[in-house]
C-alpha positions as a Markdown table, in Angstrom:
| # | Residue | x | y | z |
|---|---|---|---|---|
| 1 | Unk | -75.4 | 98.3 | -54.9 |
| 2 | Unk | -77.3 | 96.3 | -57.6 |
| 3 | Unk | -80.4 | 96.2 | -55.4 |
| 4 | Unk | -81.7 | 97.0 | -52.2 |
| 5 | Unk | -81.1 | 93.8 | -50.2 |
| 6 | Unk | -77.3 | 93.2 | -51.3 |
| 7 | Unk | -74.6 | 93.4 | -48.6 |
| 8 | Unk | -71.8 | 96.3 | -49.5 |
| 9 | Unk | -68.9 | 94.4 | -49.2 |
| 10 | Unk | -67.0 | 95.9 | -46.2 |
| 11 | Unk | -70.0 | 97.2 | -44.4 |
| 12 | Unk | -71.4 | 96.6 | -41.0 |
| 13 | Unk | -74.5 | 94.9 | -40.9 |
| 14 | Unk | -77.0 | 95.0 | -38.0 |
| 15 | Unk | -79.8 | 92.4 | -38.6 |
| 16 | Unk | -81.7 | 94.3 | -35.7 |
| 17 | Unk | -82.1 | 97.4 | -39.1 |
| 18 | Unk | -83.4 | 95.0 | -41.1 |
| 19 | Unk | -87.2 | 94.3 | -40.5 |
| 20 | Unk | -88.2 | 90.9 | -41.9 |
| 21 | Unk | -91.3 | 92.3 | -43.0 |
| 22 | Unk | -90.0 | 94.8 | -44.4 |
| 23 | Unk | -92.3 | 95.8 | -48.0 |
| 24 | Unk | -90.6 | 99.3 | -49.3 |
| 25 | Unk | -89.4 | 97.7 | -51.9 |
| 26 | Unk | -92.3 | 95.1 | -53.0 |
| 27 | Unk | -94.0 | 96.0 | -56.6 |
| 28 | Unk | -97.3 | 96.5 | -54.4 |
| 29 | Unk | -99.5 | 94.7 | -52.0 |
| 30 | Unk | -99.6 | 90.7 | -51.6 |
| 31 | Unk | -101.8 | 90.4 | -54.8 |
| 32 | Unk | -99.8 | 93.0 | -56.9 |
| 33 | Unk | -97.0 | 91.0 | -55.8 |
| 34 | Unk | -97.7 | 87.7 | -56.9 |
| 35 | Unk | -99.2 | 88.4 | -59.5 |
| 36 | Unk | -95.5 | 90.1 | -60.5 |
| 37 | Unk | -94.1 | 87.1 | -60.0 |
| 38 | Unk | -96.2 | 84.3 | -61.7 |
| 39 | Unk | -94.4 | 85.3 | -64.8 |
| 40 | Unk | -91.0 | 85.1 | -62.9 |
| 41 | Unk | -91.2 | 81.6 | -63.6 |
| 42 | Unk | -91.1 | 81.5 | -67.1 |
| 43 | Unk | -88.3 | 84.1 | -67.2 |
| 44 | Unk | -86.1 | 81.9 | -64.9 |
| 45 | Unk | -87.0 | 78.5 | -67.1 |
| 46 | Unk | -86.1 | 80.9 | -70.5 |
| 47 | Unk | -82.8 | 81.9 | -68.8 |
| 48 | Unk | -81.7 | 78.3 | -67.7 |
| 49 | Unk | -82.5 | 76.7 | -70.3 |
| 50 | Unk | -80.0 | 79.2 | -72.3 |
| 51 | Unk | -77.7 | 78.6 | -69.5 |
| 52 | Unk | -78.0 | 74.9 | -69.6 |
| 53 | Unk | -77.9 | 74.8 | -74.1 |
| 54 | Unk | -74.6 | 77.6 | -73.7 |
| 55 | Unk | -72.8 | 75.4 | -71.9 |
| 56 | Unk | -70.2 | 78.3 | -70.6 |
| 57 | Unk | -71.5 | 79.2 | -67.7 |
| 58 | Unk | -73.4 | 77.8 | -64.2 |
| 59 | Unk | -74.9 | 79.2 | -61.4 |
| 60 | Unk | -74.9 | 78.2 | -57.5 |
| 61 | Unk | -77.6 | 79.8 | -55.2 |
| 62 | Unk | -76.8 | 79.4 | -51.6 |
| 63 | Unk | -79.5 | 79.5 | -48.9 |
| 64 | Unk | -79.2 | 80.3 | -45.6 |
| 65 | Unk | -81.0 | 80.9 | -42.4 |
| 66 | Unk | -82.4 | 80.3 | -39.3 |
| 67 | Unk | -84.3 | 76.9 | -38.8 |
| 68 | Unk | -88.5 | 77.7 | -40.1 |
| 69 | Unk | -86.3 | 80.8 | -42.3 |
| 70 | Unk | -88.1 | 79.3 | -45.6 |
| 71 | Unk | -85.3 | 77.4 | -47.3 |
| 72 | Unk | -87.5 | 74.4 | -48.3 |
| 73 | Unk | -90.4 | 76.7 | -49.6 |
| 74 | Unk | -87.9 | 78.8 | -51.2 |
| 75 | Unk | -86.7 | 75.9 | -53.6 |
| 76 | Unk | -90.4 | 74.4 | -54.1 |
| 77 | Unk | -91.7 | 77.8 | -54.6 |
| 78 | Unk | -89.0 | 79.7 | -56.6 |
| 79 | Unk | -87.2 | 76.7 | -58.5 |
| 80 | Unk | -90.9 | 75.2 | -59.4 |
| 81 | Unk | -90.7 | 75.4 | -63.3 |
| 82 | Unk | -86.8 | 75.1 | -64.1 |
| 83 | Unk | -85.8 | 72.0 | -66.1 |
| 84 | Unk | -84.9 | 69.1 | -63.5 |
| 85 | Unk | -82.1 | 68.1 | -65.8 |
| 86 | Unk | -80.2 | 71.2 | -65.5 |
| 87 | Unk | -80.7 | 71.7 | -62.0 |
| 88 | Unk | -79.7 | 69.9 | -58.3 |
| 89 | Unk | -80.4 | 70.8 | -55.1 |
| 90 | Unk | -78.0 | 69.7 | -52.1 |
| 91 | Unk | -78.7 | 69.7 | -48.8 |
| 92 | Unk | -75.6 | 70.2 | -46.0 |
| 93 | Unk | -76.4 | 69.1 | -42.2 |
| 94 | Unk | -73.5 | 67.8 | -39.5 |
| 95 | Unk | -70.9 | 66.0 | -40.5 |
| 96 | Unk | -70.4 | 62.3 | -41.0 |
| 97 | Unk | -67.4 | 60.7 | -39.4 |
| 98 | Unk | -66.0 | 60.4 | -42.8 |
| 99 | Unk | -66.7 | 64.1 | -43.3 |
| 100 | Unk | -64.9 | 65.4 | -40.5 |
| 101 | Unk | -61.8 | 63.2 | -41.3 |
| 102 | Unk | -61.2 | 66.1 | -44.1 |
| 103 | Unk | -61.2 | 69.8 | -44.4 |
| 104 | Unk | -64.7 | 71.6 | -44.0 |
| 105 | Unk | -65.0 | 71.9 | -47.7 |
| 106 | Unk | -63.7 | 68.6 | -48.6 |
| 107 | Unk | -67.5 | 67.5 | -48.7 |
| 108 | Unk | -68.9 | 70.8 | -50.9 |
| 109 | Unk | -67.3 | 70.8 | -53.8 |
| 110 | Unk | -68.1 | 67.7 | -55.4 |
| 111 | Unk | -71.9 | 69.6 | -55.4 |
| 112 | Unk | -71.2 | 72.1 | -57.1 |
| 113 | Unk | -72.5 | 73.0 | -60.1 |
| 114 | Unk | -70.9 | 71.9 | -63.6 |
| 115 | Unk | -71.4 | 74.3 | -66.9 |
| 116 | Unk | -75.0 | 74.9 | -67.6 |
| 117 | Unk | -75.8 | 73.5 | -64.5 |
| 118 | Unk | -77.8 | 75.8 | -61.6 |
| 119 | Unk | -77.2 | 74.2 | -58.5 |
| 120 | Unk | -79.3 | 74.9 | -54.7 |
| 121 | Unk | -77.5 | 74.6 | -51.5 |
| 122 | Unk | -80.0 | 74.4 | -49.2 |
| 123 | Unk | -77.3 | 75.7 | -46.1 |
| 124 | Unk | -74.1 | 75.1 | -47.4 |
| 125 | Unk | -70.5 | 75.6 | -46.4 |
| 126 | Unk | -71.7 | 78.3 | -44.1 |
| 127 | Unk | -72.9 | 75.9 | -41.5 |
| 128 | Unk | -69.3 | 74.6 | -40.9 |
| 129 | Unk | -69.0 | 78.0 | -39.7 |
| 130 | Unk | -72.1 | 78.9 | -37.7 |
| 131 | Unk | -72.9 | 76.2 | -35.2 |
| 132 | Unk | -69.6 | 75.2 | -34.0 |
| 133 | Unk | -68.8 | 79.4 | -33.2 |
| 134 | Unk | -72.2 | 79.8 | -31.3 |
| 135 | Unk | -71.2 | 76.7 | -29.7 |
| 136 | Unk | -67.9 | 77.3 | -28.9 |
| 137 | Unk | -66.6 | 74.4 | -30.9 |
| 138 | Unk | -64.2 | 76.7 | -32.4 |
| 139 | Unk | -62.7 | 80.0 | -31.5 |
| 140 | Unk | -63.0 | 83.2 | -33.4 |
| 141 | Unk | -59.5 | 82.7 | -35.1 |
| 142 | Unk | -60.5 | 79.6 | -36.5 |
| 143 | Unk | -64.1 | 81.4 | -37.6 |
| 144 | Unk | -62.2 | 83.6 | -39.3 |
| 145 | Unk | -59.7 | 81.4 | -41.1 |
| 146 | Unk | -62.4 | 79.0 | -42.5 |
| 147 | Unk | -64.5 | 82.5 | -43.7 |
| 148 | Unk | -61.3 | 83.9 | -45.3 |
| 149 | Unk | -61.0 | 79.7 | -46.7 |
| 150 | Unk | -64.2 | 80.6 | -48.1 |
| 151 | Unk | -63.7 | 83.6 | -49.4 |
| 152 | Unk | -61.0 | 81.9 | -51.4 |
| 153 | Unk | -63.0 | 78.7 | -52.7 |
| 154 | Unk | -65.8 | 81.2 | -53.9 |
| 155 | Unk | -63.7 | 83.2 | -55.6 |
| 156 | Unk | -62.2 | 79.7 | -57.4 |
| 157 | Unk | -65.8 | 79.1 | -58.2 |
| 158 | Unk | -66.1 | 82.7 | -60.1 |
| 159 | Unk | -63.3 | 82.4 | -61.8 |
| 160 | Unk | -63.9 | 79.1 | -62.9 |
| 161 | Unk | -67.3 | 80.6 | -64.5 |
| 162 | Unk | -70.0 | 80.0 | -61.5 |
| 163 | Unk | -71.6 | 82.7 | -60.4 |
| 164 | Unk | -72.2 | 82.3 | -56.6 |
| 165 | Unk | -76.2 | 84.0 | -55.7 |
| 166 | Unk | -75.8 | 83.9 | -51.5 |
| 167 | Unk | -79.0 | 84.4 | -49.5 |
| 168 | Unk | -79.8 | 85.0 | -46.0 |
| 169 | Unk | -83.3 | 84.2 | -45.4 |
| 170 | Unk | -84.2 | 86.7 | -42.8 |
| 171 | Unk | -87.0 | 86.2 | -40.2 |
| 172 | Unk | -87.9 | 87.2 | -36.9 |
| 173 | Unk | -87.8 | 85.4 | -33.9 |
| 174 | Unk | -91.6 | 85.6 | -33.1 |
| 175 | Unk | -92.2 | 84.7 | -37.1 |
| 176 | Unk | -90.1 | 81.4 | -36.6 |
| 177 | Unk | -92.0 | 80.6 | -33.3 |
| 178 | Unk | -95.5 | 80.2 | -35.1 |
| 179 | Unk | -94.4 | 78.1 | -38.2 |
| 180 | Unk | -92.3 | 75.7 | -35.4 |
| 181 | Unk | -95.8 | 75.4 | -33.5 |
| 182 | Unk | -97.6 | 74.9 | -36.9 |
| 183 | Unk | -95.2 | 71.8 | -37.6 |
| 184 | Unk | -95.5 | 70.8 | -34.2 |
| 185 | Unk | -99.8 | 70.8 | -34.8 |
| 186 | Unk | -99.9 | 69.9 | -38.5 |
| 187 | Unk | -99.2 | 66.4 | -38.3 |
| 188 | Unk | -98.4 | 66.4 | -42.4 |
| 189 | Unk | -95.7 | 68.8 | -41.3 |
| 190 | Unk | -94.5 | 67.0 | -38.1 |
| 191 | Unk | -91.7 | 65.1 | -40.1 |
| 192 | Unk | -90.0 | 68.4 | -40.6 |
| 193 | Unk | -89.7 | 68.6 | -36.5 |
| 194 | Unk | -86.9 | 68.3 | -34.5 |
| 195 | Unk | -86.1 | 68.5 | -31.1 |
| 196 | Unk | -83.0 | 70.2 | -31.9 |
| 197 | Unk | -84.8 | 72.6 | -33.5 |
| 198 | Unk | -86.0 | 74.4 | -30.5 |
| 199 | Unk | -82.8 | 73.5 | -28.3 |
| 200 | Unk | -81.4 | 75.6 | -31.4 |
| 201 | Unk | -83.9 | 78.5 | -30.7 |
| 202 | Unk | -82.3 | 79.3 | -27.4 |
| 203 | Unk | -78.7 | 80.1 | -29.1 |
| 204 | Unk | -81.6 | 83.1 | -31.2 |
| 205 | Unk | -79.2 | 85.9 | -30.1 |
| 206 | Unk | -75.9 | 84.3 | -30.7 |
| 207 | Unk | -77.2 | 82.7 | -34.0 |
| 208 | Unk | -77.7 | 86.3 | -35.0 |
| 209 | Unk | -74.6 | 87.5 | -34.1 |
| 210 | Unk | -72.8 | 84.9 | -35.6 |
| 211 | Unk | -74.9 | 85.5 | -38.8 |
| 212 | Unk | -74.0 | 89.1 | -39.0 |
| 213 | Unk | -69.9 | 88.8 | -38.7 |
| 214 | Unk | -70.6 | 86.4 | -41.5 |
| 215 | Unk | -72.3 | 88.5 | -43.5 |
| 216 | Unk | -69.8 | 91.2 | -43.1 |
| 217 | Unk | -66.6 | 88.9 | -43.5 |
| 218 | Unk | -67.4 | 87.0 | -46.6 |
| 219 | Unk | -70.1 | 89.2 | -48.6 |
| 220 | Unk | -67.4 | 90.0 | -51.5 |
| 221 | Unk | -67.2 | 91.7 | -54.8 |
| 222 | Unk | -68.0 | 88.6 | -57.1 |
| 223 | Unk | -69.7 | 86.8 | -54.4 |
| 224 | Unk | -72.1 | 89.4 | -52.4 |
| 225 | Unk | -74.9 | 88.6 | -49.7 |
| 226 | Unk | -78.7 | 89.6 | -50.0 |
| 227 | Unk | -80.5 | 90.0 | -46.8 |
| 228 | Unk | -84.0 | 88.7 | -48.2 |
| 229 | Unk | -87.0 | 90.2 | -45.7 |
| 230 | Unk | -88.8 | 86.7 | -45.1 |
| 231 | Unk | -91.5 | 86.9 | -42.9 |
| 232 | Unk | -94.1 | 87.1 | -45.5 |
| 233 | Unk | -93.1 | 84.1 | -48.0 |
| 234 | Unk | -95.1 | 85.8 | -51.1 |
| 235 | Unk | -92.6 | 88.7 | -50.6 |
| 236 | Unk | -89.5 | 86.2 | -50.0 |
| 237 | Unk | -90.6 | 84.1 | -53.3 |
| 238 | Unk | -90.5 | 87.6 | -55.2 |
| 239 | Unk | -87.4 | 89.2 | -54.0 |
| 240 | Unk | -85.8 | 85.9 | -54.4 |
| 241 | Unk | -86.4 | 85.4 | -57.7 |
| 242 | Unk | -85.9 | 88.8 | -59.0 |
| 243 | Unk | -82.5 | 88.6 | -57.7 |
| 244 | Unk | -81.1 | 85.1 | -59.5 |
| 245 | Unk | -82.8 | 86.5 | -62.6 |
| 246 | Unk | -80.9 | 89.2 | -62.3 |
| 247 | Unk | -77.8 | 87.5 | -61.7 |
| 248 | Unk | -79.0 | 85.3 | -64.8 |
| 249 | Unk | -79.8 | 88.1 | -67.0 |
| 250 | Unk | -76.1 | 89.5 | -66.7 |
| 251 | Unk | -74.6 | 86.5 | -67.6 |
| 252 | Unk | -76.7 | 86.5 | -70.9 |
| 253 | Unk | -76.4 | 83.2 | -72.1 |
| 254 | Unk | -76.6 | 82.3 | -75.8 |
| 255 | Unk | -78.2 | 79.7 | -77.6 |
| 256 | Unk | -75.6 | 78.1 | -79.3 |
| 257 | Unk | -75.1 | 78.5 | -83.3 |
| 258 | Unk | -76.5 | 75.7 | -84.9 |
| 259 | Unk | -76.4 | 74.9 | -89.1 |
| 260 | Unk | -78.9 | 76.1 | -91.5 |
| 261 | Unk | -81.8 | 73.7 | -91.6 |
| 262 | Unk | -83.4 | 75.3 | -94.5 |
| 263 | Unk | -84.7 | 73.3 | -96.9 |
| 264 | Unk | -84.3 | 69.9 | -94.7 |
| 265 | Unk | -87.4 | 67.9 | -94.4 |
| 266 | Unk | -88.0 | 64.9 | -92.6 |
| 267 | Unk | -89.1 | 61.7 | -94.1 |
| 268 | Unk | -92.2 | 59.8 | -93.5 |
């Protein structure tokens, strides 16, 4: 295991063992914290900027988790100072009619990052797997074959040079009741509200069961999950980061060679 929060491929994974406030493995208290990763920032612009002049190499972090989970706040908080013009975000919710006309991935892979590129999925191919089983939309068979589909595509991406960073956003169920009643009483934040989001909160139990057969089924060798504690967002922004720069910092990417300017001066 790389770090603490990575899913062994081909274990069993109990959200119920993982406390969402969990801190054991925090550099300190909140302020110790954050102050260890201000200059995360600057480490992550250094790294995809080599990423983005290399040209070899992308990267594709995938989000995931509960609705209130921190997926927005993730990519405002943790993406805040990487170069727009090497990065896009993309956002996946139900299919269009045009969408479903094709496979389940038919509408993911034109988002996916190019070389240089570090692309967010903010939920991703996942969700074509997690609403329609706790809905009974499809049955576990079918689960399993578009897991196993996904499995495969993933492993297309790696060997086509994208490194795949997959994170579940972990929270607990009381921790996603407050910031659902702060939207609904912020009325800056009401836009984010939907009515499906707390017709949603009754499927908690199956959502979570359906999250941890996921987790177990498609948390690979090249493409492993992290379980990211997320009920304190100072800890989530931390962890978060620390993991894509690790991911970055085995990749290593070069600044190209360039020619010798020595000597060259520019006119006036």
């Amino acid at each position: 295991m790389s770090n603490p929060w990575q899913v062994d491929p081909g274990s069993t994974v109990s959200l119920a063992k993982h406390d969402p406030r969990d801190t054991s493995h925090a550099p300190g208290d909140r302020a110790e914290t954050e102050e260890k990763t201000a200059p995360l920032h600057s480490r992550l612009l250094e790294l995809q900027e080599r990423l983005y002049a290399e040209h070899e190499h992308s990267l594709l972090v995938i989000l995931q988790g509960t609705d209130a989970s921190g997926k927005d706040g993730t990519v405002s908080h943790v993406f805040q100072g990487v170069n727009p013009l090497g990065t896009q975000a993309s956002a996946f919710k139900v299919p269009t009619e045009i969408e479903r006309d094709h496979d389940f991935l038919w509408r993911i892979h034109p988002h996916v990052p190019a070389k240089g590129q570090m692309s967010i999925f903010n939920r991703s191919h996942y969700e074509d797997v997690l609403s329609p089983t706790v809905h009974k939309l499809i049955d576990h068979d079918e689960r399993d074959r578009r897991l196993d589909r996904i499995n495969d595509f993933e492993l297309l991406l790696t060997q086509s040079g994208t490194r795949v960073v997959k994170l579940f956003l972990h929270v607990s169920k009381d921790e996603q009741r407050k910031r659902l009643q702060e939207r609904l009483d912020t009325p800056s934040k009401q836009w984010k509200m939907n009515l499906s989001d707390l017709k949603e909160r009754a499927f908690w139990s199956e959502y979570q069961q359906a999250y941890e057969h996921l987790l177990e089924k498609s948390s690979t060798q090249y493409a492993p999950w992290h379980i990211v504690p997320s009920d304190r967002k100072w800890l989530r922004n931390y962890v978060v980061s620390t993991i894509i720069i690790e991911v970055l910092e085995k990749i290593n990417p070069k600044n190209p060679e360039v020619p010798s300017f020595d000597g060259v001066v520019i006119a006036p």
